[in-house]
N, C-alpha and C positions, 0 to 999 in steps of 0.2 A: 557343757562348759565345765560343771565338777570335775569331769574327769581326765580333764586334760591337766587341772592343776594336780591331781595325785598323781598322775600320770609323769610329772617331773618330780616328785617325794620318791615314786617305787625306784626310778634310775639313780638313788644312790643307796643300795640295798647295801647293808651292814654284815656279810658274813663274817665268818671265824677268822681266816686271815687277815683281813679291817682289824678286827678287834683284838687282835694281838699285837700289829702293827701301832694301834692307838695306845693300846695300854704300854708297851713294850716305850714309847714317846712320851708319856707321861710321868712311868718310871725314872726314863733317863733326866727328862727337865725336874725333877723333883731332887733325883743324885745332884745337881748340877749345883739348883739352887740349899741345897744343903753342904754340900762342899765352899760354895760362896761366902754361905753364913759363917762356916766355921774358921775358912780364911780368912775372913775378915773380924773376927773375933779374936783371933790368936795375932796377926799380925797389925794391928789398931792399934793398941795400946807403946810395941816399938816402933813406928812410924811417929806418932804424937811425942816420943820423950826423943828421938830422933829429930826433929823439925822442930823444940823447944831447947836442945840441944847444940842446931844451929842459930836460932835466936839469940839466945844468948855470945856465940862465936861473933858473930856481927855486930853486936852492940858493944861487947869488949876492943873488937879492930876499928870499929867506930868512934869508939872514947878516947884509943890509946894514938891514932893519926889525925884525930879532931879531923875528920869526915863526916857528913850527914848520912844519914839513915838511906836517905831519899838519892843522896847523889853515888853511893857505896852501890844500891839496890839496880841504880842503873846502869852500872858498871860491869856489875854481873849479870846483867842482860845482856849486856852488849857481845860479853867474854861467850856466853851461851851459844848465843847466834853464830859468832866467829866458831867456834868447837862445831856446832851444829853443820856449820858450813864447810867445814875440812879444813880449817887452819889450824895448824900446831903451834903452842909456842916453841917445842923444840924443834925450828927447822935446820935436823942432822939429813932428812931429806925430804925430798916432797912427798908426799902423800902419794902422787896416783902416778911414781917413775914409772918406766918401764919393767923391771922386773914385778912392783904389784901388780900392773894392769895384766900383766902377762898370768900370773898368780890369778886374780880375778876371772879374767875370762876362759880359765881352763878348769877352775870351780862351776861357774855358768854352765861351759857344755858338757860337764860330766854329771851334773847335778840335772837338768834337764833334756840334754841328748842330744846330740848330732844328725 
């Protein structure tokens, strides 16, 4: 009975190419997570004065149209949604005419192939 449980330990035998493979994954997760750190070290601080930046923009357009916080906030949710969804304010023309879609789909199959 011992030997049947070493008997599934010896089938995953660790040679040289394993072990370069592993370290060679370890390196890279370690570049990764060091590259993260440093992103996110470097780009923190203008994201925060960026986003205290637009605080202040809203509570000034807030004060100067006597608009709530609360009702401006949902406004711009809304405006999100519509962008998010392909509405332009400038409709000079629709989004998905013919010459875009034509444009699009000759991106698509040159981009992954015919």
């Amino acid at each position: 009975m011992p030997d049947q449980r070493l008997q599934g330990c010896r089938s995953l035998h660790f040679n040289e190419d394993n072990g370069r493979f592993v370290l060679l994954a370890i390196l890279i997760l370690l570049y990764l997570l060091c590259g993260a750190a440093v992103f996110s070290a470097i780009e923190r601080p203008s994201e925060l004065q960026a986003h205290a930046r637009w605080n202040r923009t809203l509570l000034n357009f807030s004060e100067t149209f006597n608009i709530s916080l609360q009702d401006l906030n949902s406004f711009l949710r809304e405006y999100e949604a519509a962008i998010a969804a392909g509405i332009r304010a400038d409709a000079l023309r629709p989004r998905w005419d013919f010459t875009g879609a034509f444009y699009f789909v000759g991106t698509v199959v040159s981009t992954i192939g015919g």
